[in-house]
N, CA, C and O atoms as a Tinker XYZ file with bonds, in Angstrom:
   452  protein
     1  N     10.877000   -0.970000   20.540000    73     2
     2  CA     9.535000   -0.819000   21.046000    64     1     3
     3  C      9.287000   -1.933000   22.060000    63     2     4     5
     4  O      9.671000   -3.073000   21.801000    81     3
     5  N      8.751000   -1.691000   23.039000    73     3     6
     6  CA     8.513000   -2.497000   24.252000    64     5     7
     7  C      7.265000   -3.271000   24.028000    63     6     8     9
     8  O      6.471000   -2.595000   23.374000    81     7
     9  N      6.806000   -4.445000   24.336000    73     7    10
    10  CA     5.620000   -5.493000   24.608000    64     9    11
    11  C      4.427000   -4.782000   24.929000    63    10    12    13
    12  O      3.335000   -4.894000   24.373000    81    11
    13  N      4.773000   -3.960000   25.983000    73    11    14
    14  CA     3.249000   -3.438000   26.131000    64    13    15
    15  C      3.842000   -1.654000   26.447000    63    14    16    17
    16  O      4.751000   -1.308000   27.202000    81    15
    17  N      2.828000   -0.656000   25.449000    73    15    18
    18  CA     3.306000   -0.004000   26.106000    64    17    19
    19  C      1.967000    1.438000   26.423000    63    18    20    21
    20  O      0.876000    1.027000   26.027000    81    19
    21  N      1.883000    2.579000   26.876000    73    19    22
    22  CA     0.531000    3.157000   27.284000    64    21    23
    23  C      0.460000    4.454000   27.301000    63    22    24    25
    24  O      0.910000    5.036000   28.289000    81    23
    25  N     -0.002000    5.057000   26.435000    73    23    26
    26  CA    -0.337000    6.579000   25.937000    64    25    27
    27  C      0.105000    7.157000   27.119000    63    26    28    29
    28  O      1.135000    7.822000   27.003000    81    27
    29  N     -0.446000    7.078000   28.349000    73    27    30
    30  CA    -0.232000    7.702000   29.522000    64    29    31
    31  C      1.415000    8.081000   29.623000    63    30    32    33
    32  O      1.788000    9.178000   30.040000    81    31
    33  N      2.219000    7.165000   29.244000    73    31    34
    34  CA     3.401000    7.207000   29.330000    64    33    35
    35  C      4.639000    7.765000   28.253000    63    34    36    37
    36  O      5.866000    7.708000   28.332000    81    35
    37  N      3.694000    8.339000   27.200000    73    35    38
    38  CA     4.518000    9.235000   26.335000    64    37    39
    39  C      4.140000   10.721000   26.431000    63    38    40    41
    40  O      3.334000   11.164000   27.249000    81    39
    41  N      4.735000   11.375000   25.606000    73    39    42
    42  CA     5.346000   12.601000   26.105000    64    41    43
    43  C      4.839000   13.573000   25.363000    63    42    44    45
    44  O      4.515000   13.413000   24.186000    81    43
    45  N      4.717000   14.823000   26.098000    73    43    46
    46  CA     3.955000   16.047000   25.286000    64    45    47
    47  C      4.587000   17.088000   25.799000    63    46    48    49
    48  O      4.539000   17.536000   26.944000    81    47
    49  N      5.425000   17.589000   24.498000    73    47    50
    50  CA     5.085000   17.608000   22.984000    64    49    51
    51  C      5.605000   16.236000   22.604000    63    50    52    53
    52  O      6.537000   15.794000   23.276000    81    51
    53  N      5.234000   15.682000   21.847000    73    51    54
    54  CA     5.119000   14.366000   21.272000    64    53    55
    55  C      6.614000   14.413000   20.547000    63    54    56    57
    56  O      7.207000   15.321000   19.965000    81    55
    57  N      7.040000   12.708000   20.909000    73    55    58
    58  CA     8.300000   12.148000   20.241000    64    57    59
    59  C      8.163000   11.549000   18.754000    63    58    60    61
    60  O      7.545000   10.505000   18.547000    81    59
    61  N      8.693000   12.180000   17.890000    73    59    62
    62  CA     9.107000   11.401000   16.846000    64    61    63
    63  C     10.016000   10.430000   16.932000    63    62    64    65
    64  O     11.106000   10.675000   17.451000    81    63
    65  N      9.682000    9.028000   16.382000    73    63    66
    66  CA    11.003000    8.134000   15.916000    64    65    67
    67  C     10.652000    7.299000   15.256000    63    66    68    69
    68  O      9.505000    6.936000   14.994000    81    67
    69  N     12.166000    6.701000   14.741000    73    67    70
    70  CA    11.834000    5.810000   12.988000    64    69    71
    71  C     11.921000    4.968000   13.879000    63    70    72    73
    72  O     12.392000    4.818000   15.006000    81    71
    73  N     11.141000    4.252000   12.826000    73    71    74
    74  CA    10.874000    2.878000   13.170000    64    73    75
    75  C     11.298000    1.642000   11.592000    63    74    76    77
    76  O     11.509000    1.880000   10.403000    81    75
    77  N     11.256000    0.311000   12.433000    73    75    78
    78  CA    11.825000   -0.633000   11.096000    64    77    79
    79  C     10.781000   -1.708000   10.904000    63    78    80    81
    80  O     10.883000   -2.803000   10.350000    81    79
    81  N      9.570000   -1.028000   11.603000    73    79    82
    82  CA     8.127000   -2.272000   11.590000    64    81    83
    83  C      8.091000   -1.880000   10.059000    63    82    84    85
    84  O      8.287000   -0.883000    9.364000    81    83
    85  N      7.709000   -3.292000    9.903000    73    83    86
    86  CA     6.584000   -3.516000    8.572000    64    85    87
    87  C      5.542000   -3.077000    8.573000    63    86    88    89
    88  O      4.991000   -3.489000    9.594000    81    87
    89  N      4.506000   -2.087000    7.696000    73    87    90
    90  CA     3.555000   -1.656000    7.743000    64    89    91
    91  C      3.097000   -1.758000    6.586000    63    90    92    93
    92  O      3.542000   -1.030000    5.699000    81    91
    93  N      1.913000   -2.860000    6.285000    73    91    94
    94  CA     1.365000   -2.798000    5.139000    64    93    95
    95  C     -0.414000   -2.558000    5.283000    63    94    96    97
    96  O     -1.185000   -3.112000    6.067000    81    95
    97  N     -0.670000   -1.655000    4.350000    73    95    98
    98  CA    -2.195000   -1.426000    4.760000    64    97    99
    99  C     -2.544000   -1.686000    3.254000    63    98   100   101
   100  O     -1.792000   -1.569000    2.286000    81    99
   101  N     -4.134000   -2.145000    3.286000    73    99   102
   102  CA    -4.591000   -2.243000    2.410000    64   101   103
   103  C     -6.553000   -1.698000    2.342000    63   102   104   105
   104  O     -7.032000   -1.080000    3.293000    81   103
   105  N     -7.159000   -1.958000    1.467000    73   103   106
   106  CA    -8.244000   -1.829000    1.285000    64   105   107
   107  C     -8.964000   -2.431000   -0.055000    63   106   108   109
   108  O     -8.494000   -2.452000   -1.192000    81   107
   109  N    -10.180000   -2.893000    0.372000    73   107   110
   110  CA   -10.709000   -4.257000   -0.587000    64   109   111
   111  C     -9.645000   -4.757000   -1.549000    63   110   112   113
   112  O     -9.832000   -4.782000   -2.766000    81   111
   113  N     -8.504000   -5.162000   -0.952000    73   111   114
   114  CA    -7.299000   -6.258000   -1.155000    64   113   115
   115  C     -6.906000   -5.375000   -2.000000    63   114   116   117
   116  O     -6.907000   -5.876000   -3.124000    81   115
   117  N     -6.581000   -4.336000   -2.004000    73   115   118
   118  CA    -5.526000   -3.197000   -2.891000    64   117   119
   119  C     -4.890000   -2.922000   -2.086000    63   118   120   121
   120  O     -5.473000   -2.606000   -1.049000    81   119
   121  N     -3.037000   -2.873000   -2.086000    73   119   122
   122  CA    -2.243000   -2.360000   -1.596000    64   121   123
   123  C     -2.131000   -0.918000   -1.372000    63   122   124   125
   124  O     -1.997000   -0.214000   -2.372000    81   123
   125  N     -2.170000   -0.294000   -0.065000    73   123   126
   126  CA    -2.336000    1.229000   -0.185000    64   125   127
   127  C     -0.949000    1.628000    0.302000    63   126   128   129
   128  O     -0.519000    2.685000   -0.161000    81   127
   129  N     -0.107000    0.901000    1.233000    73   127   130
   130  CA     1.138000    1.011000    1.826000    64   129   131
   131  C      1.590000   -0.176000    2.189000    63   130   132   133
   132  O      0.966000   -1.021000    2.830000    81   131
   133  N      3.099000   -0.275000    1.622000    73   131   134
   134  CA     3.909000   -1.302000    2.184000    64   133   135
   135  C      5.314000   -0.256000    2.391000    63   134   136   137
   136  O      5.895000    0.404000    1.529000    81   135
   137  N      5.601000   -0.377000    3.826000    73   135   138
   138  CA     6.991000    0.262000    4.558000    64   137   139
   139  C      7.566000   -0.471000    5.245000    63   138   140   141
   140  O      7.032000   -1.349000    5.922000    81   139
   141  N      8.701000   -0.246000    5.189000    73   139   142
   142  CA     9.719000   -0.612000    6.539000    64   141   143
   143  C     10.652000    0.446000    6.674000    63   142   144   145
   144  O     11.860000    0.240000    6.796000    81   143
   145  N      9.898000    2.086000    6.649000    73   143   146
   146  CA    10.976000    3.048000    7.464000    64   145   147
   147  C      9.860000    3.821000    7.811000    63   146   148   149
   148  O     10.103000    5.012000    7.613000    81   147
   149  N      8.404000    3.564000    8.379000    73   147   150
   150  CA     7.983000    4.625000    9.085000    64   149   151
   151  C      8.523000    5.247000    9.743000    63   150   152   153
   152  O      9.720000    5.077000    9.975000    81   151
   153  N      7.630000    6.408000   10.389000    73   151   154
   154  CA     7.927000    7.309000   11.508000    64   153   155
   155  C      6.896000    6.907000   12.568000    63   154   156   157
   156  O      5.793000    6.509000   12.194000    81   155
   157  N      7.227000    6.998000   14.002000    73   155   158
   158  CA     5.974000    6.562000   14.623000    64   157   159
   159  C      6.160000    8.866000   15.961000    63   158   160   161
   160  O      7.012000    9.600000   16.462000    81   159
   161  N      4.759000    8.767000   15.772000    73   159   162
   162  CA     4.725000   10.342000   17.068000    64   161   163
   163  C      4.079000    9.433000   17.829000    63   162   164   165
   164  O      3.219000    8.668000   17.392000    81   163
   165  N      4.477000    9.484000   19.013000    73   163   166
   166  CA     3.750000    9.179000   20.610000    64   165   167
   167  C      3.574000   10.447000   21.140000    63   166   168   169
   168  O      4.444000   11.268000   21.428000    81   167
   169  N      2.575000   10.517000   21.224000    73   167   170
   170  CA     2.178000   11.713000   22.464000    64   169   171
   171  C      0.659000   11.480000   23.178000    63   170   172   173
   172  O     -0.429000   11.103000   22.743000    81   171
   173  N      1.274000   12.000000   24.803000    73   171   174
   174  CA     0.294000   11.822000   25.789000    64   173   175
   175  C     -0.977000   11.316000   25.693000    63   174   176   177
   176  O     -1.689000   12.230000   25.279000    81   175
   177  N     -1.779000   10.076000   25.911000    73   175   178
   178  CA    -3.056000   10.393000   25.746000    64   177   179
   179  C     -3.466000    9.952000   24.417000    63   178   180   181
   180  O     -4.663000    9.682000   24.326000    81   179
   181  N     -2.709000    9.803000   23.292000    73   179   182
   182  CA    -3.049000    9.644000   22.076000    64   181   183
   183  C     -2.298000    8.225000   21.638000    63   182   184   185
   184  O     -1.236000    7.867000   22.147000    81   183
   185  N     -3.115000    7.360000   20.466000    73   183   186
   186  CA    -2.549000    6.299000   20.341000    64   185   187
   187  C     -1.149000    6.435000   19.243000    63   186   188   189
   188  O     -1.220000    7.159000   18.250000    81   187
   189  N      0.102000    5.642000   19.577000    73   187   190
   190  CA     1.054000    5.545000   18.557000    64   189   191
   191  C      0.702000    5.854000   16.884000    63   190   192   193
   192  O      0.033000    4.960000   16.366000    81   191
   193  N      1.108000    7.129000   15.888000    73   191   194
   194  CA     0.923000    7.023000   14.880000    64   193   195
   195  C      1.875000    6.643000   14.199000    63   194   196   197
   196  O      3.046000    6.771000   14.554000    81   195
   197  N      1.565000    6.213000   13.314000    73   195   198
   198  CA     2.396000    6.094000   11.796000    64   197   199
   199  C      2.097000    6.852000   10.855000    63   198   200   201
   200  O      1.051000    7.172000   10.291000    81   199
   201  N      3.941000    7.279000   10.686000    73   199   202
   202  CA     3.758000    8.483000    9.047000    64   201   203
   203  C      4.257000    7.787000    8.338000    63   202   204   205
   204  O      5.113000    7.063000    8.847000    81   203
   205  N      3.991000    7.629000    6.778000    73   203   206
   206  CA     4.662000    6.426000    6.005000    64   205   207
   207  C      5.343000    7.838000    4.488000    63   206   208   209
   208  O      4.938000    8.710000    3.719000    81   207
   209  N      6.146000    7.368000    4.785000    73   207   210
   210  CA     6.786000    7.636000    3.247000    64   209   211
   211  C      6.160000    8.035000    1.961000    63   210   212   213
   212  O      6.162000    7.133000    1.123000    81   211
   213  N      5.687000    9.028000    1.638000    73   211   214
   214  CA     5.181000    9.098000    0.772000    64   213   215
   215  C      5.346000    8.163000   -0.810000    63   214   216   217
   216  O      4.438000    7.878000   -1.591000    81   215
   217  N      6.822000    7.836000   -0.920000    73   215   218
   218  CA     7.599000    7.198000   -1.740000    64   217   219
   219  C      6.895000    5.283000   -1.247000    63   218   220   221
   220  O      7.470000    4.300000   -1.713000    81   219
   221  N      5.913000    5.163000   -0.497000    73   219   222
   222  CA     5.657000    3.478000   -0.459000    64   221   223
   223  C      4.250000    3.474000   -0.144000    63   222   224   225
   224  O      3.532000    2.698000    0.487000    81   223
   225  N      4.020000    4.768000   -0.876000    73   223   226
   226  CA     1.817000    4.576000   -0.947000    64   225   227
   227  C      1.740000    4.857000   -2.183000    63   226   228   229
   228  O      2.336000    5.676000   -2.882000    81   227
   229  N      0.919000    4.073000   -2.396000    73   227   230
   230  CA     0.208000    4.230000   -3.844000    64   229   231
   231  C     -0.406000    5.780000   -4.257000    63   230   232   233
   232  O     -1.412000    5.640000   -4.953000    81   231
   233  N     -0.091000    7.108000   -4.028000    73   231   234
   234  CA    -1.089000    7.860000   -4.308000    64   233   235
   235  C     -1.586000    8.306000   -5.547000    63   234   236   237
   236  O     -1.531000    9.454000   -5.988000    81   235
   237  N     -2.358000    6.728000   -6.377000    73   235   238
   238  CA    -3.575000    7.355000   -7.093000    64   237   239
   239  C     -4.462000    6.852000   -6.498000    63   238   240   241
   240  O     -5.588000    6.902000   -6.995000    81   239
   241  N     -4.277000    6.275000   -5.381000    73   239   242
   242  CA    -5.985000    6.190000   -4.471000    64   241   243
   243  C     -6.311000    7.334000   -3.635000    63   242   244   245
   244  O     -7.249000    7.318000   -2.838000    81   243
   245  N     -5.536000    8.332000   -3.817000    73   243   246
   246  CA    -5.803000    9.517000   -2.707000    64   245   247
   247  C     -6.337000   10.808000   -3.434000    63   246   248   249
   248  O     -5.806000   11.385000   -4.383000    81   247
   249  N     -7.342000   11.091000   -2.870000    73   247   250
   250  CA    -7.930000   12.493000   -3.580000    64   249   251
   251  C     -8.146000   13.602000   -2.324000    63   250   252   253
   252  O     -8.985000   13.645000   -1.425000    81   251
   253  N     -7.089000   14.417000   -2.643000    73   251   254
   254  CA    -7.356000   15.520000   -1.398000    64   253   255
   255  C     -8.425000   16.427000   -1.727000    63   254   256   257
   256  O     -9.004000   16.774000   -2.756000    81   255
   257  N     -8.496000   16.729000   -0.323000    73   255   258
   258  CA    -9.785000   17.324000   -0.015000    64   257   259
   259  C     -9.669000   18.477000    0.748000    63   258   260   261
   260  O     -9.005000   18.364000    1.779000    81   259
   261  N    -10.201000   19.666000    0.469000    73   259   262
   262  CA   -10.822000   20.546000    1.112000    64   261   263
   263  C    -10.758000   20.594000    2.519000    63   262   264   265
   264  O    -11.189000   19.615000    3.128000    81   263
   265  N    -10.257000   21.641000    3.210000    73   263   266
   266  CA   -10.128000   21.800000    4.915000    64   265   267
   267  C     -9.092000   21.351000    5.464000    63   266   268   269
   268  O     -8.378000   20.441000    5.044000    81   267
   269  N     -8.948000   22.053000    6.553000    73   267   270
   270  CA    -7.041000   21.651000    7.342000    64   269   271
   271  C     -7.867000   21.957000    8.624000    63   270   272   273
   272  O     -8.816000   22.715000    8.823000    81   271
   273  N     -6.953000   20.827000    9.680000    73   271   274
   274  CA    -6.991000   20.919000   11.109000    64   273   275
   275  C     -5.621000   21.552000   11.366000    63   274   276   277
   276  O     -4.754000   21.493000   10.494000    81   275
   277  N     -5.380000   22.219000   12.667000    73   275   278
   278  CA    -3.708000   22.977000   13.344000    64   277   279
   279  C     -3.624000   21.983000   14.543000    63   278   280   281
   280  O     -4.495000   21.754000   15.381000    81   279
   281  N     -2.243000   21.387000   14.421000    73   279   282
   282  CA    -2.153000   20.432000   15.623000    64   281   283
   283  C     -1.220000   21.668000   15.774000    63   282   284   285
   284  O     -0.615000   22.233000   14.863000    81   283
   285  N     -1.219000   22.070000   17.465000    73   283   286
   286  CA    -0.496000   22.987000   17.930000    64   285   287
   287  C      1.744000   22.863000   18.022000    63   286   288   289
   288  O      2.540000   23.794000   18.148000    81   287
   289  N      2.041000   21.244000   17.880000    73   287   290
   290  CA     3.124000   20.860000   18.155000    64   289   291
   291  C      3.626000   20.742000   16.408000    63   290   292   293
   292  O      4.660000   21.325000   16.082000    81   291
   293  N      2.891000   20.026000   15.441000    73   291   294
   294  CA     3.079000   19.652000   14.343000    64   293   295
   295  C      2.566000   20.790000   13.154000    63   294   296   297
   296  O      3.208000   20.815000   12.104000    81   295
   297  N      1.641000   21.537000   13.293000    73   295   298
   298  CA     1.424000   22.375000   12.009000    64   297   299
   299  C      0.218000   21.875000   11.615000    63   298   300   301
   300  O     -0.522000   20.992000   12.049000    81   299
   301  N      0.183000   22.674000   10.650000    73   299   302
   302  CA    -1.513000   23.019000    9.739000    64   301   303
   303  C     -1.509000   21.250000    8.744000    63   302   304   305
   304  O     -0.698000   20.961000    7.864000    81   303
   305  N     -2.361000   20.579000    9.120000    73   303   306
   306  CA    -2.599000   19.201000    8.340000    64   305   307
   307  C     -3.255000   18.855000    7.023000    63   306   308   309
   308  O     -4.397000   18.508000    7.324000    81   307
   309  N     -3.135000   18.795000    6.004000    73   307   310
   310  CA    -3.740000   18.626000    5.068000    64   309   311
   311  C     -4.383000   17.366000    4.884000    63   310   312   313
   312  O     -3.740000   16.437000    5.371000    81   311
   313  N     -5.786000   16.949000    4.160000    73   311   314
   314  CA    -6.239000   15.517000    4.273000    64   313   315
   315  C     -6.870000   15.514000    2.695000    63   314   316   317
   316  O     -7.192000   16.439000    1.948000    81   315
   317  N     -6.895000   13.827000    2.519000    73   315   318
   318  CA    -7.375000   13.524000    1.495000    64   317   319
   319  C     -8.231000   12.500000    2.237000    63   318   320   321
   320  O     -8.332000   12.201000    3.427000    81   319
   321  N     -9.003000   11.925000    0.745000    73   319   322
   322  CA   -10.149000   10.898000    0.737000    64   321   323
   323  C     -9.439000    9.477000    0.683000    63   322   324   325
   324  O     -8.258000    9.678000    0.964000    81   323
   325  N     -9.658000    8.103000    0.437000    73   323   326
   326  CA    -9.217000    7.011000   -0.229000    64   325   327
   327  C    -10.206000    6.800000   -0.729000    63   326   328   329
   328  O    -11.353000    6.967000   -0.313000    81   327
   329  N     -9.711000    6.287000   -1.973000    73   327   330
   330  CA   -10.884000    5.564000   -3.015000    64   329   331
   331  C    -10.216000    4.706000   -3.765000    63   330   332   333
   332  O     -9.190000    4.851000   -4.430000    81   331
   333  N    -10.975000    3.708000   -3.570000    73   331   334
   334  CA   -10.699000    2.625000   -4.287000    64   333   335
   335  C    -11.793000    1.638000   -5.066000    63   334   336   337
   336  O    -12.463000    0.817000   -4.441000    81   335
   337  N    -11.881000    1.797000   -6.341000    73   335   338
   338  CA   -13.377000    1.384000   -6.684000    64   337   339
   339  C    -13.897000    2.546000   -6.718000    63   338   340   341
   340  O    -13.596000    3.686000   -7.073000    81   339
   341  N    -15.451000    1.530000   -5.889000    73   339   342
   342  CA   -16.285000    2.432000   -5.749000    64   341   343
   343  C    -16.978000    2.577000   -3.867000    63   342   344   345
   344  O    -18.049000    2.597000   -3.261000    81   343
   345  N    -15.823000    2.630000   -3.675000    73   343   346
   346  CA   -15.488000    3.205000   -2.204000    64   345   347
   347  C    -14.869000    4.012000   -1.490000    63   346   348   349
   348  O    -13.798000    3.431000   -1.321000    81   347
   349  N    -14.809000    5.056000   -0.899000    73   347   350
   350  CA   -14.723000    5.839000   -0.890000    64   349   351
   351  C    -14.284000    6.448000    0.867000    63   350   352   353
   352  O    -15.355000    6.896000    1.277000    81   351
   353  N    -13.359000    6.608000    1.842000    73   351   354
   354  CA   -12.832000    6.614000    2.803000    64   353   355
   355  C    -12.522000    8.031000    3.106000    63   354   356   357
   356  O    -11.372000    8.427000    2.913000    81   355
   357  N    -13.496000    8.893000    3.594000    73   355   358
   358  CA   -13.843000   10.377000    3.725000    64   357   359
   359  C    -12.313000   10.808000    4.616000    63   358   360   361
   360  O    -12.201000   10.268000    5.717000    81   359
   361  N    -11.375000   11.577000    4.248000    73   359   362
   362  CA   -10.473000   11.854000    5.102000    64   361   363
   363  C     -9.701000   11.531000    6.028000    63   362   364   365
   364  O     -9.228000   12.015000    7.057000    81   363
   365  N     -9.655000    9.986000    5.048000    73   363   366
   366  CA    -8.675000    8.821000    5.976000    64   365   367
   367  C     -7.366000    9.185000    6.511000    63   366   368   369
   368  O     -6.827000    8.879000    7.574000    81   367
   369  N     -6.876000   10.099000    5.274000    73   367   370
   370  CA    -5.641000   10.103000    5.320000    64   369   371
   371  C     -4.995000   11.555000    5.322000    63   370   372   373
   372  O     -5.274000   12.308000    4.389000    81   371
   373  N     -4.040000   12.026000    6.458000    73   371   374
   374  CA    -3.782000   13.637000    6.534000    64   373   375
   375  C     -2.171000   13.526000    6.438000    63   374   376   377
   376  O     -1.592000   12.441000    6.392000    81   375
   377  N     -1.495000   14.818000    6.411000    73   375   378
   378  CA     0.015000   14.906000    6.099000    64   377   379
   379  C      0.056000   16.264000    6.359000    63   378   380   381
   380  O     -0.981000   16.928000    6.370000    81   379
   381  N      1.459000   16.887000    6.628000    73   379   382
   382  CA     1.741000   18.195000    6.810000    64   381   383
   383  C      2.363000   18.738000    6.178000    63   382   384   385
   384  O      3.540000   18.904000    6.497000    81   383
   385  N      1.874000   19.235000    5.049000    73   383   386
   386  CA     2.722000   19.940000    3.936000    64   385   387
   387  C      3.789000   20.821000    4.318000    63   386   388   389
   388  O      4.754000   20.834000    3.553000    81   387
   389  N      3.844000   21.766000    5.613000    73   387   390
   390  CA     4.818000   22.432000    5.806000    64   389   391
   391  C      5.227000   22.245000    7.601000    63   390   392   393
   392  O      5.078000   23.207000    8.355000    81   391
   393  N      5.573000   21.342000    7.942000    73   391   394
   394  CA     5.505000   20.843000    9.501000    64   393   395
   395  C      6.211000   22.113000    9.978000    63   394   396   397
   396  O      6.919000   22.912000    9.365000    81   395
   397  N      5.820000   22.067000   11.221000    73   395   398
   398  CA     6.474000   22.825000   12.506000    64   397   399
   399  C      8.006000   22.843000   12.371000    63   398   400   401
   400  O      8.668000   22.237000   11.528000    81   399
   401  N      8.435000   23.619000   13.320000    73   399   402
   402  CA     9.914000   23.177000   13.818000    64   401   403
   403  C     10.390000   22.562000   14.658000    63   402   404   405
   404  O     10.334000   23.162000   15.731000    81   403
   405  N     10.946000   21.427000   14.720000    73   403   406
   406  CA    11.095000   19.917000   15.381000    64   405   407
   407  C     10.112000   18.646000   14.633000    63   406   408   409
   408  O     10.197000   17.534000   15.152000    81   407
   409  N      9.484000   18.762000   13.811000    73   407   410
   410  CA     8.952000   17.655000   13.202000    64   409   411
   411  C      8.996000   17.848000   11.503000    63   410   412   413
   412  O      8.199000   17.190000   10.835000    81   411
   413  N      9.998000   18.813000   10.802000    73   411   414
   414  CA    10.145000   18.594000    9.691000    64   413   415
   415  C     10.381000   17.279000    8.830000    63   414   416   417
   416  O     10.275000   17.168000    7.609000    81   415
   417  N     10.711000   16.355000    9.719000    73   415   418
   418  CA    11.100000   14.814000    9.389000    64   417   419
   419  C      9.678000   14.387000    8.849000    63   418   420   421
   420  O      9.709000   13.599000    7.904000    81   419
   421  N      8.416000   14.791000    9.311000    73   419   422
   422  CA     7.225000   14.065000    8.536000    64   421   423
   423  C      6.986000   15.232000    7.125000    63   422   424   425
   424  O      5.927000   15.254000    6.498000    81   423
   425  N      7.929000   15.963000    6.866000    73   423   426
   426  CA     7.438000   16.309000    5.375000    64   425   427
   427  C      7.521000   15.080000    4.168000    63   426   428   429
   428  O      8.572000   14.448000    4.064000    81   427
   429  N      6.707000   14.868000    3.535000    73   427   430
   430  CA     6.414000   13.785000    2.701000    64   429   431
   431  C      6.659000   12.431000    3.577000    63   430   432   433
   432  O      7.575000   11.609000    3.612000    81   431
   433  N      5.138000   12.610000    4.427000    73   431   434
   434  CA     4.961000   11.705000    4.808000    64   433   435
   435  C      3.752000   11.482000    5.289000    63   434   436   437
   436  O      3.449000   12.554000    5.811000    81   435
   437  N      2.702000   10.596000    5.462000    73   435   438
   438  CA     1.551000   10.619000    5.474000    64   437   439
   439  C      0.857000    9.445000    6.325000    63   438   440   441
   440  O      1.063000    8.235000    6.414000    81   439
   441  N     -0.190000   10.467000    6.995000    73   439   442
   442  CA    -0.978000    9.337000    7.772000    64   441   443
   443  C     -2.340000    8.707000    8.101000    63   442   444   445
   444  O     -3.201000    9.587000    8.088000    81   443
   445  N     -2.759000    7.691000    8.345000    73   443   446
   446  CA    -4.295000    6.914000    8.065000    64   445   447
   447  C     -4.947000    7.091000    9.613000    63   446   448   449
   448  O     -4.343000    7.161000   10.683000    81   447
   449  N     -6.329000    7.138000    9.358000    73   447   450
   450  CA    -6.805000    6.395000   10.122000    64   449   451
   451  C     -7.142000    5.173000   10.044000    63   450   452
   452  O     -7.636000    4.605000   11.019000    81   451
């Protein structure tokens, strides 16, 4: 990954690739993800995501929820809530239960806002 780099300049249909960043997220100091084999999609216009492993999130903070968006390149998205406590993170987090063809690599794998 380069120093600086600019939506403008990735590619659509969007690139998958692994990555070996550390990615640890949390919420009111609860560990929600610690990785070092994301996936990152770049595409046009949109900021770098991360799909994390389903196997390095905690999911009993995740309560799915009701409704799917269709990304036209990736497939029908499924989303959950985060909760932790008594807080509550409305559809932080989406995944593609049955991805497209060319991005089967994010099956069991999941991503935040």
């Amino acid at each position: 990954m380069s120093a600086t780099e600019s939506v403008w300049d990735y590619p659509r249909p969007p690139r998958l690739e692994h990555s070996s960043d550390h990615v640890v997220v949390t919420h009111r100091g609860q560990v929600i993800v610690d990785t070092t084999s994301p996936l990152r999609i770049l595409e046009t216009s949109h900021p770098p995501t991360y799909y994390l492993p389903r196997g390095d999130v905690d999911l009993s903070v995740l309560k799915p929820v009701e409704g799917t968006t269709f990304c036209e390149f990736k497939g029908l998205a499924a989303y959950a809530d985060v909760v932790v406590g008594d807080s509550r993170l409305p559809r932080a987090v989406w995944w593609y239960p049955d991805p497209s063809p060319g991005y089967s690599e994010l099956l069991d794998h999941i991503a935040l806002y």
